[in-house]
N, C-alpha and C positions, 0 to 999 in steps of 0.2 A: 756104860752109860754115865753120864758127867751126873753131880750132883743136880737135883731136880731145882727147879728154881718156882717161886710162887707165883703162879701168872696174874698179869694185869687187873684181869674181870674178878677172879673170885676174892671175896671181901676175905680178909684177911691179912696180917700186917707180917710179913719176911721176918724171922729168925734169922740166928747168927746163922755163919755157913754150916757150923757143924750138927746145930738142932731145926728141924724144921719146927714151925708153929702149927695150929690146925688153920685148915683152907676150909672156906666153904662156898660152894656154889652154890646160886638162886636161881630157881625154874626164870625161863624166858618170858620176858612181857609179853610177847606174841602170843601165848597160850591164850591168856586171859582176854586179849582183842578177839581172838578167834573167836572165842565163847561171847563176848558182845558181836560179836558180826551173828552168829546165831541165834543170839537171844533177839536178835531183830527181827530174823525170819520166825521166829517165832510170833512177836508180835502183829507182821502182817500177815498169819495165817487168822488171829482173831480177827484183826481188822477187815480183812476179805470177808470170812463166817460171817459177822455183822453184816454187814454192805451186802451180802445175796441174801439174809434173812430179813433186812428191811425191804430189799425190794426186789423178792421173789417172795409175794406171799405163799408160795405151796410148799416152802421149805422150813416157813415158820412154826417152830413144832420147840419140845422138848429136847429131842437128841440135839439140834445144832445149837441150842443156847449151852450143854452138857457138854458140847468141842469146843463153846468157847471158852469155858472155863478151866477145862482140862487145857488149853495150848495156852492160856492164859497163867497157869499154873507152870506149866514148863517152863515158860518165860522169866515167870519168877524167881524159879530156881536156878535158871543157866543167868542169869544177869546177880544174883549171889553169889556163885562160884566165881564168873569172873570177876567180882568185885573179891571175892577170898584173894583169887588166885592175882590179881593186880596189888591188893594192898599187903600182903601177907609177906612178914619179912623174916619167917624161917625160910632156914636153907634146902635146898632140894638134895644135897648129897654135902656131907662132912668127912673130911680128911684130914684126922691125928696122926701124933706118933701112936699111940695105942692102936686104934683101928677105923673104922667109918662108920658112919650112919646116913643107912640110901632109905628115901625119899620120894625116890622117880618110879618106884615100880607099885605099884596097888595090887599085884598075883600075891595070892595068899600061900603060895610055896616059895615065895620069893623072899629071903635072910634082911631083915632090915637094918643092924647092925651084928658088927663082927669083931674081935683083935686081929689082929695082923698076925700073930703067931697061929692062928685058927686056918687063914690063909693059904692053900694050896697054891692057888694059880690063877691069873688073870689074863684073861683073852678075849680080844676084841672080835667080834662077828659083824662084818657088813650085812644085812640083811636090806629089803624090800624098805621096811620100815629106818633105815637107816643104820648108825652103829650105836653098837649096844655092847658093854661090856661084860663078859661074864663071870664074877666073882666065885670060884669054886672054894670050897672049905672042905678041912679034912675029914669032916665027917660024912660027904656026898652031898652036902646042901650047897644052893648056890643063892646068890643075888644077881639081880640084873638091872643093871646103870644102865638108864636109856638115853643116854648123849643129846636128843633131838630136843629135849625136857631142860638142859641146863644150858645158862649163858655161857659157853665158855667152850673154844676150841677144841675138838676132838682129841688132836696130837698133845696140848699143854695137859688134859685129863688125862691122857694115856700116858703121858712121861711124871705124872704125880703117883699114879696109880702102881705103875713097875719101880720107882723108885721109893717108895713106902712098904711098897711089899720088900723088893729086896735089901731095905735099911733094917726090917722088922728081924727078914730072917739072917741077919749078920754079911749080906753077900757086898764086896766092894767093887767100884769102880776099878777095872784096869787102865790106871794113868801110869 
């Protein structure tokens, strides 16, 4: 494999050829629209509630004013995150010479960061949900990079990922 090159999308500024710098990649804006496109259907699940309990009086009660505040509440919350998740300028996954700091996965058996000498093995899994990298370490724990989560090409994340790994554990290009 040729020396890794720093791709485009992730923030970060290219090292000489022989030291990489750290790369970092940021969750996709998309996330965070997603969560306003829901936090809308939220909204007009209260707005509906309202609109049949003004005028269906036999519904006007306690419990549906209690659903409007509970979806009213959800509302609030999913239109927070995507306001986190739009303005928030940490990175979703970091890539040093030492080792990474992931981001992307919220499972609580999932390694949030690691060294690269810690590093056994990295493999990609197409799954259902798309690809997802699987960071294994040598002591049986893993991490798992969810690709769909960051801005940034599958194959440039995968040629950072086996190129860090194998600069970590001494292995070289055959040119």
């Amino acid at each position: 494999m040729s020396a890794a090159q720093t791709p485009s999308t992730p923030h970060g500024s290219p090292g000489s050829p022989g030291s990489k710098s750290p790369v970092s990649y940021r969750l996709r804006p998309a996330l965070g629209v997603r969560m306003l496109g829901m936090a809308c259907v939220w909204l007009a699940l209260v707005v509906v509630a309202e609109a049949l309990r003004r005028g269906v009086p036999a519904i006007d009660g306690a419990v549906v004013v209690a659903l409007e505040w509970i979806f009213f509440v959800v509302f609030v919350i999913v239109v927070a995150l995507a306001a986190w998740s739009l303005l928030n300028r940490r990175s979703g996954l970091v890539l040093s010479d030492e080792g990474f700091v992931n981001r992307t996965n919220w499972r609580r058996d999932s390694v949030r960061s690691a060294r690269w000498s810690e590093v056994a093995d990295v493999r990609r899994s197409d799954g259902a949900a798309g690809p997802v990298f699987v960071v294994a370490l040598a002591d049986g724990r893993r991490s798992l990079m969810v690709t769909r989560l960051l801005d940034t090409p599958v194959g440039s994340l995968e040629e950072q990922l086996q190129g860090r790994l194998n600069t970590a554990h001494g292995y070289r290009p055959l040119n």
